[in-house]
N, CA, C and O atoms as a CHARMM CRD file, in Angstrom:
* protein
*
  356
    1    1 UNK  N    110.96100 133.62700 129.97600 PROA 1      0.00000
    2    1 UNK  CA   110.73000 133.54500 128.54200 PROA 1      0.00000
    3    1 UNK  C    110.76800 132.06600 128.14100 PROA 1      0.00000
    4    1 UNK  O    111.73400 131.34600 128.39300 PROA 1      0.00000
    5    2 UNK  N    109.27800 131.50700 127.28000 PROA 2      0.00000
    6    2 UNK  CA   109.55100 130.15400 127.22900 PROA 2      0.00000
    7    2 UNK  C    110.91900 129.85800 126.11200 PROA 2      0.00000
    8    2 UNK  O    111.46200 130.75000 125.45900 PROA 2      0.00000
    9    3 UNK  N    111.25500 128.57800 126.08800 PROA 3      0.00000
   10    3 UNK  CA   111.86700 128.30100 125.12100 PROA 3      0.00000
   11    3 UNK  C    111.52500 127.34100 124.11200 PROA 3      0.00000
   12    3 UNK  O    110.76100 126.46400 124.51600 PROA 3      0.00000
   13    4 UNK  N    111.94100 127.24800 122.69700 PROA 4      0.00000
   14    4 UNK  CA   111.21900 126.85600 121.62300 PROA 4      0.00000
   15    4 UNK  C    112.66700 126.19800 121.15700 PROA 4      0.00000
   16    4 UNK  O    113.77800 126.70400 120.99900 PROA 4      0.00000
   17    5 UNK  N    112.02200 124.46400 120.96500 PROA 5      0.00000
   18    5 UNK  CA   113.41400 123.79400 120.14500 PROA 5      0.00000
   19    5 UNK  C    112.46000 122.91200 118.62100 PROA 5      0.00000
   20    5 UNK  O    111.38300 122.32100 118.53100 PROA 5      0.00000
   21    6 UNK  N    113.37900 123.19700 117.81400 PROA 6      0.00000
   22    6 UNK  CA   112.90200 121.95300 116.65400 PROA 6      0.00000
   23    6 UNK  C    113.79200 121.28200 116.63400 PROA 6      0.00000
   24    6 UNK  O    115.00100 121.50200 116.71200 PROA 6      0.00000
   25    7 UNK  N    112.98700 120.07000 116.48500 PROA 7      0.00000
   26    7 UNK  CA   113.98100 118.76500 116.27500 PROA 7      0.00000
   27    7 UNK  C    114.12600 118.64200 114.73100 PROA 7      0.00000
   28    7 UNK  O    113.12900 119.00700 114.10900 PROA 7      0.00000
   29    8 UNK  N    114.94900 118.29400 114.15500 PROA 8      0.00000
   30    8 UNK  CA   115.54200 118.33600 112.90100 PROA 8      0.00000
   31    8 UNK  C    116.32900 116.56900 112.64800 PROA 8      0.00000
   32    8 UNK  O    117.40400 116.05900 112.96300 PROA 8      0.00000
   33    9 UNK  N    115.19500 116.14400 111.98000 PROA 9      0.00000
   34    9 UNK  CA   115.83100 115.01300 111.47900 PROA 9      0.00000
   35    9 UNK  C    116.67900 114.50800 110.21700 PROA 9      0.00000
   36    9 UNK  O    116.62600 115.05100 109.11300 PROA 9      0.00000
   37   10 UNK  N    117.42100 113.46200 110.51000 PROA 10     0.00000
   38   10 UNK  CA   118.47300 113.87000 109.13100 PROA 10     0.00000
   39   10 UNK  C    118.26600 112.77400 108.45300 PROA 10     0.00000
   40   10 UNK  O    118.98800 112.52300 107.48800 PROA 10     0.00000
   41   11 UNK  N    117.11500 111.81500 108.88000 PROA 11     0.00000
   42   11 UNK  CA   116.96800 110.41600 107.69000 PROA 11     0.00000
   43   11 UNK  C    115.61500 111.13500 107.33300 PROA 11     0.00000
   44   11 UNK  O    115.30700 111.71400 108.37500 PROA 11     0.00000
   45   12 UNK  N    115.04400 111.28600 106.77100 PROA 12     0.00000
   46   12 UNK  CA   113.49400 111.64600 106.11300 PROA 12     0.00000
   47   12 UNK  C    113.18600 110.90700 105.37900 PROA 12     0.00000
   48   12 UNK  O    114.01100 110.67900 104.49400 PROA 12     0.00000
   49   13 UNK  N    111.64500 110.01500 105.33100 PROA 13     0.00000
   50   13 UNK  CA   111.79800 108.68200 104.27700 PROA 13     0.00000
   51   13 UNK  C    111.29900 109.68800 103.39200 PROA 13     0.00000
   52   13 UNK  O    110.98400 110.86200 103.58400 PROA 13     0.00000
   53   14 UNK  N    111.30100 108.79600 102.15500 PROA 14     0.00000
   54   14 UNK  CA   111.74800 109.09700 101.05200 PROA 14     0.00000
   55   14 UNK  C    111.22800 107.95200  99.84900 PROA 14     0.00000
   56   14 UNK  O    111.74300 106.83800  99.75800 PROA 14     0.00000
   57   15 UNK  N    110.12900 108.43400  98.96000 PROA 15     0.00000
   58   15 UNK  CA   109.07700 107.70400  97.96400 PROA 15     0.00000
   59   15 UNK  C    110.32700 107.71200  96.86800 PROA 15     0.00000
   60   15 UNK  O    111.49600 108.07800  96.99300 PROA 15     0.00000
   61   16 UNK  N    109.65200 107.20100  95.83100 PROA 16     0.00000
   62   16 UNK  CA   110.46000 106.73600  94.58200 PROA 16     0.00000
   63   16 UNK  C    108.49400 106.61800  93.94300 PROA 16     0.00000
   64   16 UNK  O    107.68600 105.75100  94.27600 PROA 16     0.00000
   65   17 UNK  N    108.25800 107.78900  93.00500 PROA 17     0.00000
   66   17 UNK  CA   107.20700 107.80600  92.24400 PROA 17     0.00000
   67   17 UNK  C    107.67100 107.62500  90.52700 PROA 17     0.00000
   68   17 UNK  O    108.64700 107.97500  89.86300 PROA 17     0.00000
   69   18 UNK  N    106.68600 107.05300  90.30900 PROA 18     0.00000
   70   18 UNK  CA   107.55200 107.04000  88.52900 PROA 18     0.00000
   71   18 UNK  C    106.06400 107.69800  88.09100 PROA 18     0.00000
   72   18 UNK  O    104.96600 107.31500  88.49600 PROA 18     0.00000
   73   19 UNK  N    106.29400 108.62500  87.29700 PROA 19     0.00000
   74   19 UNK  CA   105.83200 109.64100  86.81000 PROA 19     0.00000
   75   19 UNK  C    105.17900 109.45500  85.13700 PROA 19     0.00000
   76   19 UNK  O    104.23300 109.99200  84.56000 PROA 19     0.00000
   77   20 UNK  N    106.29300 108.32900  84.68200 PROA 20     0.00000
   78   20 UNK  CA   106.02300 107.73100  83.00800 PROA 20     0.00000
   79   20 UNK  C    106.94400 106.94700  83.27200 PROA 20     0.00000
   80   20 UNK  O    108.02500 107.10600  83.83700 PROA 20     0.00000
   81   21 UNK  N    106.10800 105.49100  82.51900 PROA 21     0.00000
   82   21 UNK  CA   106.89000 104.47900  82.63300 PROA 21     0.00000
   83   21 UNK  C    107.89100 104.32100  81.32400 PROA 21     0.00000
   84   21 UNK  O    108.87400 103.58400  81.40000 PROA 21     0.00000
   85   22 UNK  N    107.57100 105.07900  80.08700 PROA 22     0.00000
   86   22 UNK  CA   108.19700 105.39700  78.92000 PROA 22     0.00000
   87   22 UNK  C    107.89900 104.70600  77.82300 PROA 22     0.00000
   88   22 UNK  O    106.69700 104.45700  77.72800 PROA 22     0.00000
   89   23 UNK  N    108.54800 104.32400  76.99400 PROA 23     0.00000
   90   23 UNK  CA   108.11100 103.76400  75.55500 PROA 23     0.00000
   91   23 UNK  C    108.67900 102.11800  76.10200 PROA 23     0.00000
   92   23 UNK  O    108.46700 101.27000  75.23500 PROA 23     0.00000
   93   24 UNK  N    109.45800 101.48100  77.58600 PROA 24     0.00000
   94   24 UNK  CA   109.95700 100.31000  77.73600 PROA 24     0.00000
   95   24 UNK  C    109.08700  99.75800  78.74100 PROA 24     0.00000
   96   24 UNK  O    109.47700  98.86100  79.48900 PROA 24     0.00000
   97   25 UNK  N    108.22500 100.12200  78.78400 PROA 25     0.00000
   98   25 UNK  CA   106.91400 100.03300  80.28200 PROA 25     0.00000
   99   25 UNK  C    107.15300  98.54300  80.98600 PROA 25     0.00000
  100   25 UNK  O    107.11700  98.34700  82.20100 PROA 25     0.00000
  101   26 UNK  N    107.47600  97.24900  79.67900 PROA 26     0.00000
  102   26 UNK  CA   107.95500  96.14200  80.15600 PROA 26     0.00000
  103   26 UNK  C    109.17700  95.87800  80.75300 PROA 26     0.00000
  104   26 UNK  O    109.37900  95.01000  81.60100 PROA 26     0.00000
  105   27 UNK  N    110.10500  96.76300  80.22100 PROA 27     0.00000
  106   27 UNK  CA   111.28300  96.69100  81.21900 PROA 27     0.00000
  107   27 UNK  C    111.53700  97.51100  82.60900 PROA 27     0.00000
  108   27 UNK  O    112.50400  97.42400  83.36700 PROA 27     0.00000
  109   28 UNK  N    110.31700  98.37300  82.71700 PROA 28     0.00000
  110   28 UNK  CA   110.15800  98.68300  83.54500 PROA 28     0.00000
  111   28 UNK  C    109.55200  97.80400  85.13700 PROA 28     0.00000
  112   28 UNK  O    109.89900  97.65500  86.30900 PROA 28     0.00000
  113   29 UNK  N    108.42600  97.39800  84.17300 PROA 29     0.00000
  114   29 UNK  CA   107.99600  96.05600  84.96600 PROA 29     0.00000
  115   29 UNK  C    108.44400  95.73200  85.94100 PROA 29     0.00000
  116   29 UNK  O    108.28100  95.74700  87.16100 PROA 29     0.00000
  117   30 UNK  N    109.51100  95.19800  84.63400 PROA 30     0.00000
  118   30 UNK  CA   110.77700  93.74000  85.43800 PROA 30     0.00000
  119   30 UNK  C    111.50200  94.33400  86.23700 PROA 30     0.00000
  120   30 UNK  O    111.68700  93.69500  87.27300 PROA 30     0.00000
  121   31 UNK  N    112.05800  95.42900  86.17700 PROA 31     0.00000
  122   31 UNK  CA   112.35200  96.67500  87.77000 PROA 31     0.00000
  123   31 UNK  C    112.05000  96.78400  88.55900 PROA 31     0.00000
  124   31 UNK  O    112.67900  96.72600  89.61500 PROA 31     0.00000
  125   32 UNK  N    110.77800  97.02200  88.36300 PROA 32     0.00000
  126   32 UNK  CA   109.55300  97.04600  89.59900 PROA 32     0.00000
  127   32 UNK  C    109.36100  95.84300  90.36600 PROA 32     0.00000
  128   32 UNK  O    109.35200  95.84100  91.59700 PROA 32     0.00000
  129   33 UNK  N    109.21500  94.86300  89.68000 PROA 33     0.00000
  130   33 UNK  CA   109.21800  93.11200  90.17700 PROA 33     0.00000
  131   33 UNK  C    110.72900  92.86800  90.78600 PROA 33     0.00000
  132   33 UNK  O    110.91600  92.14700  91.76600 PROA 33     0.00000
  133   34 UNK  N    111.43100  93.32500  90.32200 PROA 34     0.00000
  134   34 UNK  CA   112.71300  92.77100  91.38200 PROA 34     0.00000
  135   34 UNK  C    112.91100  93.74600  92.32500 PROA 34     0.00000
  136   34 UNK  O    113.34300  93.36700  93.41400 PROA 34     0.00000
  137   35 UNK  N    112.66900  95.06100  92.14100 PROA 35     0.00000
  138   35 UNK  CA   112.81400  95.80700  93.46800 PROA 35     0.00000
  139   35 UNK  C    111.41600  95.32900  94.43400 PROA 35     0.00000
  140   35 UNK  O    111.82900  94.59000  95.32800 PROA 35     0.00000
  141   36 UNK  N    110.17800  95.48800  94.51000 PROA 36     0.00000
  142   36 UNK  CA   109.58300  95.33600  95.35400 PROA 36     0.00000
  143   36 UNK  C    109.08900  94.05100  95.82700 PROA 36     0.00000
  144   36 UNK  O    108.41600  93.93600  96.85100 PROA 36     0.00000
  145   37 UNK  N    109.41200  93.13400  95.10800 PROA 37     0.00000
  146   37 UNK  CA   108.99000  91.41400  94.82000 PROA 37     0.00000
  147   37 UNK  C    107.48300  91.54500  94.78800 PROA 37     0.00000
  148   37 UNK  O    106.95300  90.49900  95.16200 PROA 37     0.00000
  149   38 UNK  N    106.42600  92.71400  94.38500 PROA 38     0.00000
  150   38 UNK  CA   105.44000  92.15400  93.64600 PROA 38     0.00000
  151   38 UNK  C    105.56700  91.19500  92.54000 PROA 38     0.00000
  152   38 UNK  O    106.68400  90.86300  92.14300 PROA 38     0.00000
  153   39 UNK  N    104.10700  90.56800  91.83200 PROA 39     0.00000
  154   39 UNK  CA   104.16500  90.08500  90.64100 PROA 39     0.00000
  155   39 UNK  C    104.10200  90.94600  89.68800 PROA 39     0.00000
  156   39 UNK  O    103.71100  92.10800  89.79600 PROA 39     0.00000
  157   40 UNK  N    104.61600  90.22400  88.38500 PROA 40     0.00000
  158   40 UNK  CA   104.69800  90.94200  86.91600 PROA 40     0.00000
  159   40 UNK  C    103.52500  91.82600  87.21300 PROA 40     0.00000
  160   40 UNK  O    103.49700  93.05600  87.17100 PROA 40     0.00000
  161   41 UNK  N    102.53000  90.96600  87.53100 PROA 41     0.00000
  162   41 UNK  CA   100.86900  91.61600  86.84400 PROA 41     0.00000
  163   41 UNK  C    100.30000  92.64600  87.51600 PROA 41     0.00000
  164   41 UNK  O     99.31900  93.32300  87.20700 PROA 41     0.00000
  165   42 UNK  N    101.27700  92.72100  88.82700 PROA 42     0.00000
  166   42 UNK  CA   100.84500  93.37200  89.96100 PROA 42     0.00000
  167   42 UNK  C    101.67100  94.88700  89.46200 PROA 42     0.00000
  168   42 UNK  O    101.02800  95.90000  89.19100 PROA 42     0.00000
  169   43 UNK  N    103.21100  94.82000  89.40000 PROA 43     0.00000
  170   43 UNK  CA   103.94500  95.62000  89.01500 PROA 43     0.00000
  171   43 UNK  C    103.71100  96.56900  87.83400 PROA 43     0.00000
  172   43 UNK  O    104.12400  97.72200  87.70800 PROA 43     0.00000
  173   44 UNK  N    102.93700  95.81800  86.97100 PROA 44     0.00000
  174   44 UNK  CA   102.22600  96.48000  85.63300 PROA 44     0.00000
  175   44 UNK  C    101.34000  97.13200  85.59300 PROA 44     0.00000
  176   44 UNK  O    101.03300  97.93600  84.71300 PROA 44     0.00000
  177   45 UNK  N    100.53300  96.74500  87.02700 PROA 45     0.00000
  178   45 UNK  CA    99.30200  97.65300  87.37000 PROA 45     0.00000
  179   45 UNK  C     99.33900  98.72100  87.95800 PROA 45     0.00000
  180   45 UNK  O     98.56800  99.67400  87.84700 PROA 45     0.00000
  181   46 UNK  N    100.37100  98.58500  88.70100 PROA 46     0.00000
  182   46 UNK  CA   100.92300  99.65400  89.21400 PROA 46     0.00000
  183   46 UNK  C    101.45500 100.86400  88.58300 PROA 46     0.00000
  184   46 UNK  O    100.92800 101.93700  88.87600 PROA 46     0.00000
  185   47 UNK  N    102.12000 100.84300  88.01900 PROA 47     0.00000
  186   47 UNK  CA   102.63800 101.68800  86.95700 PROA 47     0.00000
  187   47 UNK  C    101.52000 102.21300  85.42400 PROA 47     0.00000
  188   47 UNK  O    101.68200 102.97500  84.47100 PROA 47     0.00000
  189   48 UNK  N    100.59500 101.46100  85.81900 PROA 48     0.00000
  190   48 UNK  CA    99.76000 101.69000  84.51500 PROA 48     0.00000
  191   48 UNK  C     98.48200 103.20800  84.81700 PROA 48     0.00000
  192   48 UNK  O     97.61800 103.74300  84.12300 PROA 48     0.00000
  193   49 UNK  N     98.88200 103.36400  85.87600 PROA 49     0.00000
  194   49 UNK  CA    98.20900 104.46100  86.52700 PROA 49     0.00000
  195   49 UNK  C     99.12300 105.85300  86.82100 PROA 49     0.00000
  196   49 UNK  O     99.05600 106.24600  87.98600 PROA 49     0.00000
  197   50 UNK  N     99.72800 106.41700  86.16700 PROA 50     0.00000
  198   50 UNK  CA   100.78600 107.30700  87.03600 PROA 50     0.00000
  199   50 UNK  C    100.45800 108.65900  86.65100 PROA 50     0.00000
  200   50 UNK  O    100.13300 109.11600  85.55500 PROA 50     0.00000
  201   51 UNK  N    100.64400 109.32700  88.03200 PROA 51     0.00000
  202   51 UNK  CA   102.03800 109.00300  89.32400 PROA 51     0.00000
  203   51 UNK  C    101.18400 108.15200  89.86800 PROA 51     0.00000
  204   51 UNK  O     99.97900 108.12900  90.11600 PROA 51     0.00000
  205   52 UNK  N    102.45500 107.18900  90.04300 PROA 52     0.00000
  206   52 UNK  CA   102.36000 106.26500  90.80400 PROA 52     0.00000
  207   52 UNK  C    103.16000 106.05700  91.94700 PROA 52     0.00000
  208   52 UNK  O    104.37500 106.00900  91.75900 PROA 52     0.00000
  209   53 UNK  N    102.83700 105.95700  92.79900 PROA 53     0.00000
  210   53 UNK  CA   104.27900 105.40900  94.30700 PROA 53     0.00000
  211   53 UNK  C    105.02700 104.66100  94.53000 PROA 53     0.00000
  212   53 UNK  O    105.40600 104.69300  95.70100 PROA 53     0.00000
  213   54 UNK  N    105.46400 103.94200  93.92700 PROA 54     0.00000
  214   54 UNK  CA   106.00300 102.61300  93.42300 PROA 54     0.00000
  215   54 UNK  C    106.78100 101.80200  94.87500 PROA 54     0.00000
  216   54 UNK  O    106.65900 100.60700  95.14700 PROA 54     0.00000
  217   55 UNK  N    107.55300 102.79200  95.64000 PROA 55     0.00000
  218   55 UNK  CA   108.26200 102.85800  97.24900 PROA 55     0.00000
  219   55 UNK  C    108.03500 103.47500  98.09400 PROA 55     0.00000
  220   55 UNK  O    107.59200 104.58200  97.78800 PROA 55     0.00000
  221   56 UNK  N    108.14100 103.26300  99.19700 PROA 56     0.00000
  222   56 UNK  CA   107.66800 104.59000 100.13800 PROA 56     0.00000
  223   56 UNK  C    109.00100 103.84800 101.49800 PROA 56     0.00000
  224   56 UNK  O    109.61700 102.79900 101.68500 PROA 56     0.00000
  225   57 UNK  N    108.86900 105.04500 102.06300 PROA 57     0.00000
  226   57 UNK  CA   109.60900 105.06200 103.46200 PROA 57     0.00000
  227   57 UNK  C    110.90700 104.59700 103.55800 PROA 57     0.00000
  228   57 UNK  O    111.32000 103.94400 104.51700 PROA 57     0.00000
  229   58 UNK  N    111.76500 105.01200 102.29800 PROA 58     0.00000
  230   58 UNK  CA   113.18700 104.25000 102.25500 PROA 58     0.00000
  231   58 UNK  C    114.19500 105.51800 102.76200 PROA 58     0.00000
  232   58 UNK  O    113.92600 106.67500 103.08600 PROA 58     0.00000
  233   59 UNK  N    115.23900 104.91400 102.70000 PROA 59     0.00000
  234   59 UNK  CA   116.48000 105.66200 102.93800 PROA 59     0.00000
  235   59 UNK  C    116.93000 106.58900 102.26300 PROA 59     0.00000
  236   59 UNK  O    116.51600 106.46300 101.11000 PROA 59     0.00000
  237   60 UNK  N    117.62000 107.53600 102.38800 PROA 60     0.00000
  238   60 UNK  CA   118.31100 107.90200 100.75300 PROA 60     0.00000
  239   60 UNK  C    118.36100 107.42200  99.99000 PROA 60     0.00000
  240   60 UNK  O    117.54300 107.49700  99.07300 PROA 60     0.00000
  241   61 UNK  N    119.68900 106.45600 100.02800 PROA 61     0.00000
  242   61 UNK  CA   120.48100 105.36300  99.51800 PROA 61     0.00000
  243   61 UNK  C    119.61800 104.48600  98.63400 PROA 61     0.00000
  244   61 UNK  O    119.86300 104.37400  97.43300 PROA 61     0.00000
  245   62 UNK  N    118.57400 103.84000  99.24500 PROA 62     0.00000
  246   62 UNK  CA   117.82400 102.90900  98.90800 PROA 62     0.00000
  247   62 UNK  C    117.34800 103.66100  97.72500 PROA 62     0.00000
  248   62 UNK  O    117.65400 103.34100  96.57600 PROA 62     0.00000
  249   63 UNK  N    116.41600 104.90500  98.10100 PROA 63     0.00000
  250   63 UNK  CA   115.76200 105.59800  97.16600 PROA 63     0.00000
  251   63 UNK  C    116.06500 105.81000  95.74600 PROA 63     0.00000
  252   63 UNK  O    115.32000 105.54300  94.80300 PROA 63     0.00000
  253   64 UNK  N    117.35700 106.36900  95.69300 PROA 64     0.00000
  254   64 UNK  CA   118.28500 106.86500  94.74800 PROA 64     0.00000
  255   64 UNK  C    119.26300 105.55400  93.88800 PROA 64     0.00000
  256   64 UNK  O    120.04500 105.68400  92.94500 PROA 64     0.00000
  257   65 UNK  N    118.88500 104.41700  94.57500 PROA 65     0.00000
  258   65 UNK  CA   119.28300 103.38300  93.58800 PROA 65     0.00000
  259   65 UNK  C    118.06700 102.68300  93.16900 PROA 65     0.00000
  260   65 UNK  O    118.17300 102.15900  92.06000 PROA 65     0.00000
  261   66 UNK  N    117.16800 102.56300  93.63700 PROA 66     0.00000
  262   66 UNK  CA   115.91400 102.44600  92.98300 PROA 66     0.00000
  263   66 UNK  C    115.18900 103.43800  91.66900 PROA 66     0.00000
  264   66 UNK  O    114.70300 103.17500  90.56900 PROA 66     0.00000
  265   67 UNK  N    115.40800 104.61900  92.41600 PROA 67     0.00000
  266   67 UNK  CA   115.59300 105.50000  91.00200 PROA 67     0.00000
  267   67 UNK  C    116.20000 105.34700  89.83400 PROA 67     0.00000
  268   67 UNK  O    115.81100 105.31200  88.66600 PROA 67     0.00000
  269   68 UNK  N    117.40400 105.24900  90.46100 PROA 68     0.00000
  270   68 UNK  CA   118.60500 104.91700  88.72800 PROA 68     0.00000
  271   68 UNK  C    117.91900 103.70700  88.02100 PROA 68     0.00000
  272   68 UNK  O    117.58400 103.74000  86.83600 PROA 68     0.00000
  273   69 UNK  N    117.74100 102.65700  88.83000 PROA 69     0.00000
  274   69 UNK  CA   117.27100 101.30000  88.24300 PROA 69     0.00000
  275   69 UNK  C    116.20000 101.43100  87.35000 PROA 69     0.00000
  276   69 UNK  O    116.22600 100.67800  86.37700 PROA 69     0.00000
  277   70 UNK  N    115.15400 102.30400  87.46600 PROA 70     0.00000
  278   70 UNK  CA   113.96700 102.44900  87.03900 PROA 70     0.00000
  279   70 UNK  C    114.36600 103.25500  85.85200 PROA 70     0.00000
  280   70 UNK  O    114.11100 102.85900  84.71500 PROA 70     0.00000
  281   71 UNK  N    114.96100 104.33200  86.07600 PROA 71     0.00000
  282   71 UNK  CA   115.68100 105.16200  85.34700 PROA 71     0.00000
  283   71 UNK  C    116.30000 104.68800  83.73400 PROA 71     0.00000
  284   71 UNK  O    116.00200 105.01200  82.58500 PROA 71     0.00000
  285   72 UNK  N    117.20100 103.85600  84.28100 PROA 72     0.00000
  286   72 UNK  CA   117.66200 102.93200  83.51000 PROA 72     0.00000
  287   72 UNK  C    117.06900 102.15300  82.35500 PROA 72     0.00000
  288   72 UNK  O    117.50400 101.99800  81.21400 PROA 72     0.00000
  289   73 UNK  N    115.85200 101.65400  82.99400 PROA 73     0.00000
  290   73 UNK  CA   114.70800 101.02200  82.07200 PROA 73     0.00000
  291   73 UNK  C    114.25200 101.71800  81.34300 PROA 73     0.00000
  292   73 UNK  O    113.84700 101.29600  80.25900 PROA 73     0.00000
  293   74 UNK  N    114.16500 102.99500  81.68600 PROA 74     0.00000
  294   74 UNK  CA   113.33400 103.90300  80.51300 PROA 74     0.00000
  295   74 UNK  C    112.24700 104.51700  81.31400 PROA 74     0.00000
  296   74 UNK  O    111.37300 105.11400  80.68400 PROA 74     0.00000
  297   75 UNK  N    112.17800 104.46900  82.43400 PROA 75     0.00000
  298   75 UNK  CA   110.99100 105.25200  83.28900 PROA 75     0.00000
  299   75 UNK  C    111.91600 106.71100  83.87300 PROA 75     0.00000
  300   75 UNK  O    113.09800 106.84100  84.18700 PROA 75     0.00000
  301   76 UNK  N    110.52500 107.87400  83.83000 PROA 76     0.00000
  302   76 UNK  CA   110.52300 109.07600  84.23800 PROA 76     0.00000
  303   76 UNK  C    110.11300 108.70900  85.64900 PROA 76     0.00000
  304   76 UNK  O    109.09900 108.10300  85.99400 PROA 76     0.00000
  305   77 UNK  N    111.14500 109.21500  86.44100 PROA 77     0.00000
  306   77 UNK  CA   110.87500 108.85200  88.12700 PROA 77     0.00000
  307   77 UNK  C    111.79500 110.05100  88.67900 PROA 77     0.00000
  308   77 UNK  O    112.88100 110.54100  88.36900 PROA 77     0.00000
  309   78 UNK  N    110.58500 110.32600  89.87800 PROA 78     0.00000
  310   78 UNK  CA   110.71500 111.54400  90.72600 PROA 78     0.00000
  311   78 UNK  C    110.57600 110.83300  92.04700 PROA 78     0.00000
  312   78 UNK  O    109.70400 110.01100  92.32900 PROA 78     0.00000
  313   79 UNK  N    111.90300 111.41600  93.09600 PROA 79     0.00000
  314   79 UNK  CA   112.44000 111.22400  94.38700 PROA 79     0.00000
  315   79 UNK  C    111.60200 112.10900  95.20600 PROA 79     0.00000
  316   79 UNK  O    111.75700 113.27700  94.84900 PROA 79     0.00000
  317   80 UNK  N    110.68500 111.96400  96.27300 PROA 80     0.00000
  318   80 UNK  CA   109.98800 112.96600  96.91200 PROA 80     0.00000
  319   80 UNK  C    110.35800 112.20800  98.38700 PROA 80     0.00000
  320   80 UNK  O    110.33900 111.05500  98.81900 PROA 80     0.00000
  321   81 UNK  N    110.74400 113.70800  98.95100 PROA 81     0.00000
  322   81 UNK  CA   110.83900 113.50100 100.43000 PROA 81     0.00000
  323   81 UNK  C    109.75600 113.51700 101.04400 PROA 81     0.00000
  324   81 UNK  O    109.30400 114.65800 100.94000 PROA 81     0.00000
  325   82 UNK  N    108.80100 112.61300 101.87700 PROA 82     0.00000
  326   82 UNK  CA   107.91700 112.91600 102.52600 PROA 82     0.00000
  327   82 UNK  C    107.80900 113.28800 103.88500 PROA 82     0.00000
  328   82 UNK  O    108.69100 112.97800 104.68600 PROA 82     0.00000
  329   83 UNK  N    106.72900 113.97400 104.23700 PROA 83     0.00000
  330   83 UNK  CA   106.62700 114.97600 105.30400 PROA 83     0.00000
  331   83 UNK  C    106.33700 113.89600 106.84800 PROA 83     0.00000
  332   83 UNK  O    105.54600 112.95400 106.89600 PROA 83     0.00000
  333   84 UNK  N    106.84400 114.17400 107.49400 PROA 84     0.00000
  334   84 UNK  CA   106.87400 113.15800 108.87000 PROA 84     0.00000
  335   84 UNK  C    105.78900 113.46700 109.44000 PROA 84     0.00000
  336   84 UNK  O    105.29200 114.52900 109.81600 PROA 84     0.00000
  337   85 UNK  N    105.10900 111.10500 109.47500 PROA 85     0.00000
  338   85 UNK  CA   104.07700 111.23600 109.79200 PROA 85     0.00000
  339   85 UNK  C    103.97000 111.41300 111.41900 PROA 85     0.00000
  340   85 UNK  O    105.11900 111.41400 111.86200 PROA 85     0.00000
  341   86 UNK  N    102.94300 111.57400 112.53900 PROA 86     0.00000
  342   86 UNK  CA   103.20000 111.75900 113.51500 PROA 86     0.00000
  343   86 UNK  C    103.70600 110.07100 113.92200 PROA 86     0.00000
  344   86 UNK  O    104.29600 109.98000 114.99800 PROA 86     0.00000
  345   87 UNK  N    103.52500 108.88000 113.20200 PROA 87     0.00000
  346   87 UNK  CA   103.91700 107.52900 113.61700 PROA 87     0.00000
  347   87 UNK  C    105.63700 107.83600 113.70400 PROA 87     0.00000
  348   87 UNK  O    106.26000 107.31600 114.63000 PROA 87     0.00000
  349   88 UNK  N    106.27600 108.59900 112.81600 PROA 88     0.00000
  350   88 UNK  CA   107.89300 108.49000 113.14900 PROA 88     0.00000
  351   88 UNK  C    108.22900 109.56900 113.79900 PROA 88     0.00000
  352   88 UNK  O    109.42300 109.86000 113.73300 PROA 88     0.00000
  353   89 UNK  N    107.28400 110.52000 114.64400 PROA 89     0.00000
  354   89 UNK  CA   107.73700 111.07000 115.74500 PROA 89     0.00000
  355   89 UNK  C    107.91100 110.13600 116.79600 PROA 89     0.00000
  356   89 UNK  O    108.33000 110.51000 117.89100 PROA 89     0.00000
């Protein structure tokens, strides 16, 4: 009888999408610019389209304080676990 194993990983990266940047879109910005070290103009563009992806492939940890931060500013932001590509098998 063959046998069948799944591997089960326990880091899964993990996006940081902001969903609405809110009524503070500029202080959002400046969030965006210090978390990812894009520019202002770059960071603004980004967000001026949403959902937007703002992070990709972080930690928990990372994720979930990037969240609050954004959070904080006045942006609607959603934590999505993403599905493992075959590159992090």
């Amino acid at each position: 009888m063959p046998e069948h194993v799944e591997l089960v990983c326990a880091e899964m990266p993990i996006s940081v999408v902001v969903l609405d940047p809110g009524p503070r879109a500029v202080e959002v910005t400046k969030v965006l610019h210090r978390l990812t070290g894009l520019s202002l103009w770059h960071s603004k563009t980004l967000i001026s389209d949403v959902p937007a992806t703002v992070l990709e492939d972080l930690p928990e940890d990372a994720a979930a304080t990037a969240a609050t931060a954004l959070r904080a500013a006045g942006a609607l932001v959603e934590v999505r676990r993403q599905p493992m590509s075959p590159a992090h098998s």
